[in-house]
N, CA and C of each residue as an Amber inpcrd file, in Angstrom:
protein
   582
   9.4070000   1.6150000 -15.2480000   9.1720000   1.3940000 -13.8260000
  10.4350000   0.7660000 -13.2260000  10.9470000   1.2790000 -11.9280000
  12.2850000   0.5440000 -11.2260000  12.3370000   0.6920000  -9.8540000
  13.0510000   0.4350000  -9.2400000  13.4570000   0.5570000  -7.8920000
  14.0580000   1.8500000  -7.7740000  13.7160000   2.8500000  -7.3320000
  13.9380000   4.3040000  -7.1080000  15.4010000   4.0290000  -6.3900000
  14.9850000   3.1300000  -5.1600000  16.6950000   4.3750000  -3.8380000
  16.5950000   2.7280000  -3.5510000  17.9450000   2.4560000  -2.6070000
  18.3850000   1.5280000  -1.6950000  18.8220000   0.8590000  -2.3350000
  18.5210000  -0.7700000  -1.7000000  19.5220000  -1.7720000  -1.9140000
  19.4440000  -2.1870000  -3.3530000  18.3220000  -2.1150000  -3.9370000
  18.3040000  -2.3090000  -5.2020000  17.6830000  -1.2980000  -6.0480000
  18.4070000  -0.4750000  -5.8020000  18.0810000   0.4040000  -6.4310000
  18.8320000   0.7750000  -8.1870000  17.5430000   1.5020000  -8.9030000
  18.1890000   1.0500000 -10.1850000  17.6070000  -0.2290000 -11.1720000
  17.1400000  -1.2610000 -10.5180000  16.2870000  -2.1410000 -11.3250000
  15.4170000  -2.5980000 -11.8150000  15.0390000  -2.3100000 -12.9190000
  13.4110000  -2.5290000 -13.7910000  13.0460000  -3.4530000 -13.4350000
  12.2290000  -3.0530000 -13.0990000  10.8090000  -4.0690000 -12.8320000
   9.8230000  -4.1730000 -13.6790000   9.1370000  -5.9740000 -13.9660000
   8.4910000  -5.5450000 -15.0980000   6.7750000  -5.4100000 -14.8190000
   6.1580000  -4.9560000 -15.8520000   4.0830000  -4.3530000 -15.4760000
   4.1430000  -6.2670000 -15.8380000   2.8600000  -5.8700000 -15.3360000
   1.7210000  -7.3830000 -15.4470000   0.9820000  -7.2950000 -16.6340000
   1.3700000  -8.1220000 -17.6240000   0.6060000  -8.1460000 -18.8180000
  -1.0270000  -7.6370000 -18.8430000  -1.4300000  -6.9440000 -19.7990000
  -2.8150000  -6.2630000 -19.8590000  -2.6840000  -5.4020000 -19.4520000
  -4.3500000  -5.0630000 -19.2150000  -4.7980000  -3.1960000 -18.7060000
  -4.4320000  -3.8180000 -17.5420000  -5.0880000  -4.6170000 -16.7160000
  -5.8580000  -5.3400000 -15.1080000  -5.1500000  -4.0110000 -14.3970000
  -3.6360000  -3.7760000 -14.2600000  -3.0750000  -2.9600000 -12.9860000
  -3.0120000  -1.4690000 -13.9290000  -2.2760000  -0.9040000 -12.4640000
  -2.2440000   0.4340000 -13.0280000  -1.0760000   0.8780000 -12.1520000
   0.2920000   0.6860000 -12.1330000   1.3420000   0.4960000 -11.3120000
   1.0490000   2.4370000 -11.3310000   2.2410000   2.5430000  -9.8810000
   2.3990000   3.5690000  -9.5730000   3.4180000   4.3780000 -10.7130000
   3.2540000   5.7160000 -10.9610000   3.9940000   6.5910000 -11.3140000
   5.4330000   6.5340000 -10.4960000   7.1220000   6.8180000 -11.2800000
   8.2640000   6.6790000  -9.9910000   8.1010000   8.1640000  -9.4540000
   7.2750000   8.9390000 -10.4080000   7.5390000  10.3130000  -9.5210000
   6.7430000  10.5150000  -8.1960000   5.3170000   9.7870000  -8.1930000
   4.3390000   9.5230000  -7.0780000   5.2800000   8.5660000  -6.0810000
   5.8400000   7.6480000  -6.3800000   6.1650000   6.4990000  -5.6460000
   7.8080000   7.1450000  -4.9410000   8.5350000   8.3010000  -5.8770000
   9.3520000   8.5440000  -4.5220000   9.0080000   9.6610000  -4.1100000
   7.6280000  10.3970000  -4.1240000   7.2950000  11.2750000  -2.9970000
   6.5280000  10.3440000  -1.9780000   5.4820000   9.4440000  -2.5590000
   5.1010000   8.4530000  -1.2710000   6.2050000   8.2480000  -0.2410000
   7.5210000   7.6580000  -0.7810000   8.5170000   6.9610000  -0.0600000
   9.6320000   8.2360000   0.3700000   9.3340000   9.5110000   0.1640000
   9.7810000  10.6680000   0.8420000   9.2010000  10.8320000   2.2900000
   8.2120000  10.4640000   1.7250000   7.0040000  10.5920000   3.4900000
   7.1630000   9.5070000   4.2130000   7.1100000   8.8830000   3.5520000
   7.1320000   7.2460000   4.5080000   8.5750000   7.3250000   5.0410000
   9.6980000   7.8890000   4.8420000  10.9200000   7.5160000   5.3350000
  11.1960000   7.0120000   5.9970000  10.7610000   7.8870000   7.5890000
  11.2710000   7.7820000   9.0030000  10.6780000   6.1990000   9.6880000
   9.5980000   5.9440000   9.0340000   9.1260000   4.8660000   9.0770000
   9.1100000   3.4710000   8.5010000  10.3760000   3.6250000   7.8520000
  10.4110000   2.2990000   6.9260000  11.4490000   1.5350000   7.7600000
  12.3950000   1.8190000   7.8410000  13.3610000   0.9520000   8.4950000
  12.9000000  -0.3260000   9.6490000  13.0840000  -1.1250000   8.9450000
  12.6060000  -2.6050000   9.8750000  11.4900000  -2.1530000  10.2490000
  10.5860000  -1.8760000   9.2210000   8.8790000  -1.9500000   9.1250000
   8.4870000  -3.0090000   8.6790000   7.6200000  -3.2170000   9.1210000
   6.9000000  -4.5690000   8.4950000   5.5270000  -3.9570000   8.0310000
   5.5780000  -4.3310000   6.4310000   4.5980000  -3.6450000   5.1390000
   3.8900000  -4.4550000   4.4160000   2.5360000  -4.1280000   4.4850000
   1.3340000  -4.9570000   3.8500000   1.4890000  -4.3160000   2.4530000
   1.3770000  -4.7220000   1.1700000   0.9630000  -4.4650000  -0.3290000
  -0.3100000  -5.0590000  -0.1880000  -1.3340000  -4.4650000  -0.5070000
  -2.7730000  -4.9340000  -0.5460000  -3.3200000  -4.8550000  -2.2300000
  -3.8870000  -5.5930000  -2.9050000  -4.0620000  -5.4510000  -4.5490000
  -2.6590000  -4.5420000  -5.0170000  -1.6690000  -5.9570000  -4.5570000
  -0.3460000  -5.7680000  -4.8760000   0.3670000  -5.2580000  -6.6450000
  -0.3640000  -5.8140000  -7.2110000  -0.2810000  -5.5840000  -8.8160000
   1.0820000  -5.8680000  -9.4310000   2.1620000  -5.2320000  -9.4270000
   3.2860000  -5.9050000 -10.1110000   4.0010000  -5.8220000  -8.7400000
   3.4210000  -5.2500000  -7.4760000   4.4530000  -5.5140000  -6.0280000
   5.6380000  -4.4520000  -6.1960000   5.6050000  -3.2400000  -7.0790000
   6.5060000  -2.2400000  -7.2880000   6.4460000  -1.3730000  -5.9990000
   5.6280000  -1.3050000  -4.7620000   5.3110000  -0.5160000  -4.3520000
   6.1600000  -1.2970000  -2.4280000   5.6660000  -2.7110000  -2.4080000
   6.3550000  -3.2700000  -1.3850000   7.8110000  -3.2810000  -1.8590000
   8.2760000  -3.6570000  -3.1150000   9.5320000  -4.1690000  -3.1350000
  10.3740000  -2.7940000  -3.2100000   9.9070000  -1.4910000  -3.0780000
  10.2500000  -0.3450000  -2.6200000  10.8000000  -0.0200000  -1.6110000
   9.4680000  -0.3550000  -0.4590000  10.0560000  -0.6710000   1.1950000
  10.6090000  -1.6160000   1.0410000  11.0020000  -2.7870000   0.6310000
  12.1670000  -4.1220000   1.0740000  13.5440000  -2.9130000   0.3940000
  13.8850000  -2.6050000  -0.4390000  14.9380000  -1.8800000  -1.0700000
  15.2170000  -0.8370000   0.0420000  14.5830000  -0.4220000   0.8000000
  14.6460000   1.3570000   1.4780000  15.3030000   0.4070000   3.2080000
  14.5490000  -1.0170000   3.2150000  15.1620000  -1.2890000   4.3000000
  14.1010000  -1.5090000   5.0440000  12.7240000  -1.9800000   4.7580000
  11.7000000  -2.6450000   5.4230000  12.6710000  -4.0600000   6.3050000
  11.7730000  -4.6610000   6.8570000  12.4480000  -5.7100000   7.7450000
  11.2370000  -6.7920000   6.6520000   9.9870000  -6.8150000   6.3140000
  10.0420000  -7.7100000   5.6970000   8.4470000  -7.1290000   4.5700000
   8.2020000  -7.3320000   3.5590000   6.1500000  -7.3100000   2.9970000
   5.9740000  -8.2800000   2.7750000   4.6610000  -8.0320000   2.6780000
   3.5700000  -9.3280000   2.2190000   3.0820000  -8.7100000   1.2760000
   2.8110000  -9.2910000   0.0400000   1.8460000  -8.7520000  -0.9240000
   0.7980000  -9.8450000  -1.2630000  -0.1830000  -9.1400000  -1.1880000
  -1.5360000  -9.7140000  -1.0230000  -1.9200000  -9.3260000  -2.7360000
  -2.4220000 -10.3970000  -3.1480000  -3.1070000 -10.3560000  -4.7680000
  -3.4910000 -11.2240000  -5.1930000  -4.6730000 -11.4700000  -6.0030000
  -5.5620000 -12.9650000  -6.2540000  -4.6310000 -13.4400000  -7.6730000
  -5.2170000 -12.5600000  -8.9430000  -4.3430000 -12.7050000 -10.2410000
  -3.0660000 -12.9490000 -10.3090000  -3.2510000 -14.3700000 -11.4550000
  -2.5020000 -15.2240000 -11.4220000  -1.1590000 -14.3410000 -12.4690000
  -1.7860000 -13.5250000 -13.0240000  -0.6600000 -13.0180000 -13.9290000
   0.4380000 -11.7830000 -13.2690000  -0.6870000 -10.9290000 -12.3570000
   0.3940000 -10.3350000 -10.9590000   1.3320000 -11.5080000 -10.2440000
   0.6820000 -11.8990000  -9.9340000   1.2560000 -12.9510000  -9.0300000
   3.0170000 -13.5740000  -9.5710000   2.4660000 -13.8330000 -10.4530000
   4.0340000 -14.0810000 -11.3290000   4.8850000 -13.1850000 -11.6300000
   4.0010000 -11.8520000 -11.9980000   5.0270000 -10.9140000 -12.0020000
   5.4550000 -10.4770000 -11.1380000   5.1200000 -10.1990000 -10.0300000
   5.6810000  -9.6110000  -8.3820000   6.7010000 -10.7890000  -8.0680000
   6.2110000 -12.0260000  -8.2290000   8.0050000 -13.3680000  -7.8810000
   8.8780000 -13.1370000  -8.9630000   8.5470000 -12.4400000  -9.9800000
   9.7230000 -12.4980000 -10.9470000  10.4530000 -11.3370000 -10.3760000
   9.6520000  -9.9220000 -10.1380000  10.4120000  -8.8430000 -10.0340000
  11.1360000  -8.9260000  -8.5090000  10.9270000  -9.7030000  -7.3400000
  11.4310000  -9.9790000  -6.4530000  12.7210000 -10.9710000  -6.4880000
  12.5510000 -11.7500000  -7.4780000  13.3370000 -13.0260000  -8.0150000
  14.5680000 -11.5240000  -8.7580000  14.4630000 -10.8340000  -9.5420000
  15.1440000  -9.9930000 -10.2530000  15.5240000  -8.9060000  -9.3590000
  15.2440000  -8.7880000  -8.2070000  16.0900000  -7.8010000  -7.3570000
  16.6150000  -7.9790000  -6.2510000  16.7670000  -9.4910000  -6.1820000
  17.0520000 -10.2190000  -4.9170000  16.7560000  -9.9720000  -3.5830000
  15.1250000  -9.7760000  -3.7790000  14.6770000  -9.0420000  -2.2090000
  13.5560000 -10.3330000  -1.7730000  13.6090000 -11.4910000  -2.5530000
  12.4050000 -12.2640000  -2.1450000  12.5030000 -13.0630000  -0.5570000
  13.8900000 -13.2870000   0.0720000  13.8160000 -13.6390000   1.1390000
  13.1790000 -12.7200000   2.2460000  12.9880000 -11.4460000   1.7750000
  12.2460000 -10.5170000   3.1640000  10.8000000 -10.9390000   2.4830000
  10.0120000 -11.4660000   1.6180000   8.6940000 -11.2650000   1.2390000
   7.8330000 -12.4310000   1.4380000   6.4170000 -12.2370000   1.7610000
   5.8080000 -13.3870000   1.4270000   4.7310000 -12.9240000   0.3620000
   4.4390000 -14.1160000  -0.7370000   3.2360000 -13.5440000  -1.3430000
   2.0050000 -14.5880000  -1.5570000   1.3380000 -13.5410000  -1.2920000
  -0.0700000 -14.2120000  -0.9130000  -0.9370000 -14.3430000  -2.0350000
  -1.3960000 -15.7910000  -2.3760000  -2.8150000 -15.1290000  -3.4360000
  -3.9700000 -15.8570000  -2.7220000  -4.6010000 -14.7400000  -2.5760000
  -5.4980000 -14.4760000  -1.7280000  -6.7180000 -13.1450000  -2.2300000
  -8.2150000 -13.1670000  -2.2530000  -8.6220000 -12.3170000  -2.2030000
  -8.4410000 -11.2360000  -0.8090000  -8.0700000  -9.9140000  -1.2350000
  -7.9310000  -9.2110000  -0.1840000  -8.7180000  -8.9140000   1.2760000
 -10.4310000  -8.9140000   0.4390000 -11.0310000  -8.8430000   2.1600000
 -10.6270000 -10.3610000   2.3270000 -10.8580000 -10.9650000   2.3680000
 -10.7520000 -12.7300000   3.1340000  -9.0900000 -12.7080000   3.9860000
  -8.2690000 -12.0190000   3.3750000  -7.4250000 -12.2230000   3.6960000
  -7.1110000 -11.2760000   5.2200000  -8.0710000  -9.7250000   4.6560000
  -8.1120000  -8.9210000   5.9530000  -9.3050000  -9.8060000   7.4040000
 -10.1320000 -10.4390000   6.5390000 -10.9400000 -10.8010000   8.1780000
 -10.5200000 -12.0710000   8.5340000  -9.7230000 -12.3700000   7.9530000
  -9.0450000 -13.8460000   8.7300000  -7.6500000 -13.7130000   9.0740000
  -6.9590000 -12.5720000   9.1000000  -5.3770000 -12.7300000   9.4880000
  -5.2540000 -12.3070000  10.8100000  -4.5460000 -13.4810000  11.4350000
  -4.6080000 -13.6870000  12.9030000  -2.9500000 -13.1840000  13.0540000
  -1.7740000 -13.1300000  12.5240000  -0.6660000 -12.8390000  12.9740000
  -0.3130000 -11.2910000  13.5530000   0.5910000 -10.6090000  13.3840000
   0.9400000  -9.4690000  14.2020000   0.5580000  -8.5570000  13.2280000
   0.4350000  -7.4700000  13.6700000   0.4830000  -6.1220000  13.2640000
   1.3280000  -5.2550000  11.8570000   0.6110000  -4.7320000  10.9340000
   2.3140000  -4.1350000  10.0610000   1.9830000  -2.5680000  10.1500000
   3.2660000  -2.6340000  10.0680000   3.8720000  -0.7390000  10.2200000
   2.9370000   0.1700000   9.7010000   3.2590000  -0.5030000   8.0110000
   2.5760000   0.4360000   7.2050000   1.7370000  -0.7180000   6.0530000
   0.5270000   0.0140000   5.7280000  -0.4760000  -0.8060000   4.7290000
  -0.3850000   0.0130000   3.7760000  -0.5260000  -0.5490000   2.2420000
  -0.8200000   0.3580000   1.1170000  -1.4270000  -0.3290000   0.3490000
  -2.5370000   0.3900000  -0.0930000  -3.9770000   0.1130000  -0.7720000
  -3.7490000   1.0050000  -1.9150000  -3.9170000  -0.0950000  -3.2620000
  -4.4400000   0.6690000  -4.5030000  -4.8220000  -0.3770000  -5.3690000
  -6.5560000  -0.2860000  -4.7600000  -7.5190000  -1.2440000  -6.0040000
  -7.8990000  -0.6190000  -7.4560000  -8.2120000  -1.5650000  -8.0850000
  -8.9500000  -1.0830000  -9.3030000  -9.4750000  -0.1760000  -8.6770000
  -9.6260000   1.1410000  -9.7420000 -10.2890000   2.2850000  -9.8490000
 -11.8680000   1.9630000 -10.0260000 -12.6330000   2.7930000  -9.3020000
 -13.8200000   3.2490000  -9.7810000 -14.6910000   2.0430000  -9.3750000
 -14.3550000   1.5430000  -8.3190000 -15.4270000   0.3520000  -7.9730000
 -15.5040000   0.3100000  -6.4370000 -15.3000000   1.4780000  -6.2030000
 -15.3240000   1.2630000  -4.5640000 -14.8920000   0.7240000  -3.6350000
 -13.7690000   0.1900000  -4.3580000 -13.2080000  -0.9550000  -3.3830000
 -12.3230000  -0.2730000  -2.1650000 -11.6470000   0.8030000  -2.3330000
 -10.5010000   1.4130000  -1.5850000 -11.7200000   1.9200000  -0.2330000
 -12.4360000   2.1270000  -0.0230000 -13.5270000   2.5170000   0.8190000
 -13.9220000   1.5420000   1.6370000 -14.0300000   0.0350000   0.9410000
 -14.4450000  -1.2700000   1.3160000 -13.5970000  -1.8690000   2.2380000
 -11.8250000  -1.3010000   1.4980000 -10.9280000  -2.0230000   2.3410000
 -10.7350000  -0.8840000   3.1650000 -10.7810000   0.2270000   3.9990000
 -10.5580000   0.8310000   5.0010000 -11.3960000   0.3910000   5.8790000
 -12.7530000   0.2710000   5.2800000 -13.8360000  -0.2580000   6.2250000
 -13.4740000  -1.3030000   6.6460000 -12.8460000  -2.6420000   5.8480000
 -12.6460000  -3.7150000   6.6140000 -11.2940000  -3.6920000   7.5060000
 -10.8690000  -2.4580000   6.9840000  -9.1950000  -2.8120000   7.9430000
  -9.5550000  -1.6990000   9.3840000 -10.7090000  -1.0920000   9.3710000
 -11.0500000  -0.3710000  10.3340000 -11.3670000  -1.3930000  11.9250000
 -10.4610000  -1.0980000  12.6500000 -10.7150000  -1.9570000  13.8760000
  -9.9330000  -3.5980000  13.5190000  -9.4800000  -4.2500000  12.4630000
  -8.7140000  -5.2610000  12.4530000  -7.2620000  -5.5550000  12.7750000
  -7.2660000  -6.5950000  13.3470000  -5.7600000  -7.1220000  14.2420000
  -4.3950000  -6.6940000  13.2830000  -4.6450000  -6.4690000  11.7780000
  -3.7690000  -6.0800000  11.2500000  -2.8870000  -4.6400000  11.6680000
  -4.2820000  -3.3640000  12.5500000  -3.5410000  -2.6660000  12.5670000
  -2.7310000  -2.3390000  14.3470000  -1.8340000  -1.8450000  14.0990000
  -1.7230000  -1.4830000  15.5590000  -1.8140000   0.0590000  15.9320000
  -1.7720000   0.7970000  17.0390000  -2.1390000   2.0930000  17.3090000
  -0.9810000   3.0740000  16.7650000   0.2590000   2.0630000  16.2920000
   0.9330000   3.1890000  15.3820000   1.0720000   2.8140000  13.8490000
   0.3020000   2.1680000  13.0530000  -0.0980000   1.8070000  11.9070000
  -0.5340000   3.0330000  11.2940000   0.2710000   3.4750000   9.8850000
  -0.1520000   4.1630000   8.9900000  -0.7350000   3.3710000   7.7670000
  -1.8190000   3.9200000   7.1060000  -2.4560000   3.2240000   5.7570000
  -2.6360000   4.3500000   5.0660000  -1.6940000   3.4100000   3.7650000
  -2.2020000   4.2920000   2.9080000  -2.7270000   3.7040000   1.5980000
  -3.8590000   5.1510000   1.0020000  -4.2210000   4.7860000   0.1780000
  -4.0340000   5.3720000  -1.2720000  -4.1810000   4.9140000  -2.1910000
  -3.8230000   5.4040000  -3.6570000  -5.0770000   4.9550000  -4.7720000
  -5.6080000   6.2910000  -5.1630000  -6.7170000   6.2690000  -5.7630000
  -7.0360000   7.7740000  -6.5580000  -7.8990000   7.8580000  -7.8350000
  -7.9440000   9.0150000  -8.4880000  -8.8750000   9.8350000  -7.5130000
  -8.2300000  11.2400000  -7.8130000  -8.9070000  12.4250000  -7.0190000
 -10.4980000  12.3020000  -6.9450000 -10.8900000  11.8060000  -7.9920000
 -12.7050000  11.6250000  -8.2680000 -13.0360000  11.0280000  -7.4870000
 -12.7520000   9.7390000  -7.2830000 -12.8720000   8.5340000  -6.4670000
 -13.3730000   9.3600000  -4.6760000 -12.0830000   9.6040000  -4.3560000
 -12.0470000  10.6580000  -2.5860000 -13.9510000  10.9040000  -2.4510000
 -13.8930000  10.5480000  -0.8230000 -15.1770000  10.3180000  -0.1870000
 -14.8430000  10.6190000   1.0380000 -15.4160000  11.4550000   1.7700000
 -15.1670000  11.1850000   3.7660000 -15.5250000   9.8880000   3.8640000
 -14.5390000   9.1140000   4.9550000 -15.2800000   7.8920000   5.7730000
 -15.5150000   8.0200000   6.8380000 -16.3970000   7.3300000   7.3370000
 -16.8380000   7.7510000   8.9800000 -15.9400000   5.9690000   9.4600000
 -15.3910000   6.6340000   9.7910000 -14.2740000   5.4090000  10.4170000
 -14.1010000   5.3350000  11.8450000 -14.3690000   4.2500000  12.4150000
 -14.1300000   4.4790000  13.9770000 -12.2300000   4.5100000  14.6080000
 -12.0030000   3.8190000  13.7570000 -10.3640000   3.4710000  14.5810000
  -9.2710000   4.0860000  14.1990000  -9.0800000   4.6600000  12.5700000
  -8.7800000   5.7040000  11.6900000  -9.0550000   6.9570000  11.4180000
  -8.3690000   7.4910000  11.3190000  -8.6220000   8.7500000  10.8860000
  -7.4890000   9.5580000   9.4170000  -8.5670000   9.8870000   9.2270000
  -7.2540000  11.0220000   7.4210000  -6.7970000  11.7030000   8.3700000
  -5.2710000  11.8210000   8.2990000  -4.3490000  12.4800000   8.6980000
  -3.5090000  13.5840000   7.7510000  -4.0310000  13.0700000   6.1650000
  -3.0380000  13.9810000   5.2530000  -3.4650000  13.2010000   4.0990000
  -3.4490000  14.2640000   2.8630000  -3.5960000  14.1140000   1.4540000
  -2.5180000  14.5070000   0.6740000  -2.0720000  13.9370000  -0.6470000
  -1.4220000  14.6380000  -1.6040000  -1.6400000  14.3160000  -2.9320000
  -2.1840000  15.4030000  -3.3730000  -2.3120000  14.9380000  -5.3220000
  -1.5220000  14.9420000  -6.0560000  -1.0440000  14.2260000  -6.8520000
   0.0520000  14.2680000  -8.0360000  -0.7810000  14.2100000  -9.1320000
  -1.3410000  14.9540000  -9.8900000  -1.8500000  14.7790000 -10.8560000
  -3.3470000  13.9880000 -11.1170000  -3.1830000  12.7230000 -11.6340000
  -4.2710000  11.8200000 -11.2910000  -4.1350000  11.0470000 -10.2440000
  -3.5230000  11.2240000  -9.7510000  -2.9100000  10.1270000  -8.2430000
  -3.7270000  10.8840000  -7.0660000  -3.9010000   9.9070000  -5.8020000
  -4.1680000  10.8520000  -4.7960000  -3.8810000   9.7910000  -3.7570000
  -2.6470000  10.6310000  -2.6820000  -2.3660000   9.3250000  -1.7940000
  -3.3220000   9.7610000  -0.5290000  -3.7890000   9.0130000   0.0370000
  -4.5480000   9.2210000   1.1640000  -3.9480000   8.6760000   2.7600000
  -3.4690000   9.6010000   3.7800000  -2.6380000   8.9480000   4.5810000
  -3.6580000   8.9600000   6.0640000  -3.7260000   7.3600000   6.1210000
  -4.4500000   7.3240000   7.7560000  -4.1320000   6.3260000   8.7140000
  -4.4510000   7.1580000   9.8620000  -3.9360000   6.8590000  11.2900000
  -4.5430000   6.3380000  12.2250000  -4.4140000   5.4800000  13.3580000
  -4.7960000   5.2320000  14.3890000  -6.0330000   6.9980000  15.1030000
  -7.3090000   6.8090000  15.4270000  -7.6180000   8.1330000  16.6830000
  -6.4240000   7.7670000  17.7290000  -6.3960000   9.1720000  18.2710000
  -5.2150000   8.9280000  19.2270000  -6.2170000   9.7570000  20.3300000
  -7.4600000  10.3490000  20.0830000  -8.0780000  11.3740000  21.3850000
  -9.5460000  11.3420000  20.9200000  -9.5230000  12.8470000  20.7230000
 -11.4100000  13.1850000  20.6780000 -11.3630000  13.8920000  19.0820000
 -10.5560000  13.3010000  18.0960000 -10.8710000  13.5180000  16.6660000
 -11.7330000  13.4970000  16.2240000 -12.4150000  14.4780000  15.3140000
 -13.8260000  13.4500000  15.0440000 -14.0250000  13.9460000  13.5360000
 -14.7580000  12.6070000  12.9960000 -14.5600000  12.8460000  11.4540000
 -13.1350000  12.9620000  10.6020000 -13.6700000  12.9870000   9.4270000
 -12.0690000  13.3910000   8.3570000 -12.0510000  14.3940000   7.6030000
 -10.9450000  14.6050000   7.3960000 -10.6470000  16.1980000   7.1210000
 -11.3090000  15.8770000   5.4070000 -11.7270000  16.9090000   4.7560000
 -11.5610000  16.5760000   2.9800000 -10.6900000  17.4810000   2.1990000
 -10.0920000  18.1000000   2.7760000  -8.6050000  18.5070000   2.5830000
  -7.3720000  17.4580000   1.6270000  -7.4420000  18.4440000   0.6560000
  -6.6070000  17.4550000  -0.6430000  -5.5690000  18.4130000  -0.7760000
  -4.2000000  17.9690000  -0.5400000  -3.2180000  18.8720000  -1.0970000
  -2.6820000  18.6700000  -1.9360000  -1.6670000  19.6740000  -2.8830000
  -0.9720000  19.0470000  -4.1990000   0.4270000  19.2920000  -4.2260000
């Protein structure tokens, strides 16, 4: 696992002892950050069940303006300040330990660019947190979220403030990309591409 492109690009980063995470693939993580491009530059980026933080300290490298990574475990937690500490990107970051909903229905500050969600598998949680980030101050009307979860997992949500805008499968991966409604959208597509 490393820093794909930018400022630090090139540097291993290390997993969080145990099963607990399930870090991103680099081949998933620089097509994610193929898409995300146009949008990273002095973005401001939520890591949500941050896990080793390979995924924010991506956008800080590409040229985010600053992330937050949100994660309760104490053994992530150390590993995301080490791997930030080891790529000299910790002055753009804050990290939070924090359970994630508590942290979504109580954050009163501004808006971020882009959100990325990838909970433990197979417990419903990635569903839980759209629902709670659906309509919260976190997002603004040009806020993309995304999510990362196995193809099995995928469910329509009936979301009022969001909408699926785009899918892509890599294998066991499946990023899920959603948007602000901008009109008379209705529903989500279940359209999975690969």
């Amino acid at each position: 696992m490393r820093v794909i492109a930018g400022q630090a690009k090139g540097r291993r980063l290390h997993s969080v002892p145990g099963e607990s995470t399930r870090p991103i693939t680099d081949r998933v993580k620089e097509s994610l950050f193929n898409i995300l491009a146009d949008r990273l530059v002095d973005a401001r980026f939520l890591d949500l069940f941050a896990g080793t933080g390979s995924v924010g300290i991506e956008a800080l490298s590409r040229g985010a303006r600053e992330a937050t990574f949100v994660e309760l475990h104490h053994r992530a937690l150390t590993t995301i300040r080490r791997n930030l500490e080891e790529t000299g990107l910790g002055e753009r970051a804050h990290v939070v330990r924090r359970d994630v909903f508590n942290y979504v229905s109580h954050h009163e500050g501004q808006a971020f660019d882009i959100i990325y969600v990838a909970p433990p598998q197979y417990k419903g949680l990635w569903a839980r947190t759209l629902r709670a980030l659906d309509g919260s101050p976190l997002l603004s009307p040009e806020t993309m979220v995304v999510v990362q979860i196995h193809p099995k997992e995928f469910e329509p949500l009936e979301l009022t403030h969001l909408l699926l805008s785009d899918s892509r499968r890599y294998g066991s991966t499946l990023l899920c990309f959603y948007q602000a409604r901008t009109g008379d959208e209705k529903g989500d597509s279940n359209g999975i591409h690969t």
